[in-house]
C-alpha positions, 0 to 999 in steps of 0.5 A: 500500500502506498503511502498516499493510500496509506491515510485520508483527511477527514474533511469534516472532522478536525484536527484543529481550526483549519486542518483536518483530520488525518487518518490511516486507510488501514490499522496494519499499515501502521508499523511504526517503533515500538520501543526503543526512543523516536525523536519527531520532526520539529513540525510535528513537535515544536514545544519543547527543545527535546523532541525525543520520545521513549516508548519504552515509558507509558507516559512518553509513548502517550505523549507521542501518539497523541502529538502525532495523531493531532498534528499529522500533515503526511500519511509518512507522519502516521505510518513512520511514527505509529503502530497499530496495535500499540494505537489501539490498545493506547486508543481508550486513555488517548487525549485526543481533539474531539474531530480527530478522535471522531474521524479515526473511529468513523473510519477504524469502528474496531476503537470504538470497541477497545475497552478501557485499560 
């Protein structure tokens, strides 16, 4: 699967005021790190001058999906910095903008259903 096919904008659901949501096609794309330490992008992660991530620590891999769930602009974003079954299991306690979290459930129904840690 390419990446382009990889992940759609949600027009109707939004990220922020102005961008809209970004989410994957297909939860197996998603294979992204899973331990381990992930230094985003500066436009993804812009808020503090240590970019760097560990997901072997909940709180930082928290952190992490949900800065790259709310601020992905590129299907690459999705697919190079989360993993699918890390994204679902993590699903439930994600502090997420109303929009994004809408339009990755429309699309993946499976989240809705996660039960809570």
């Amino acid at each position: 699967m390419t990446a382009t096919r990889a992940a759609a904008r949600r027009p109707g659901h939004r990220a922020r005021p102005g961008r809209a949501a970004l989410v994957s096609g297909d939860l197996s794309a998603l294979r992204g790190p899973t331990r381990g330490t992930v230094e985003l992008p500066l436009r993804l992660f812009w808020s503090a001058p240590d970019r760097r991530f560990s997901l072997d620590d909940p709180d930082e891999r928290k952190l992490l999906y949900q800065t790259v769930l709310r601020e992905a602009s590129r299907p690459e974003d999705l697919i190079s910095y989360l993993d699918g079954d890390t994204l679902t299991r993590l699903w439930p306690g994600l502090y997420l903008p109303k929009g994004v979290r809408q339009a990755w459930e429309d699309r993946h129904p499976v989240l809705r259903r996660v039960p809570a840690a």
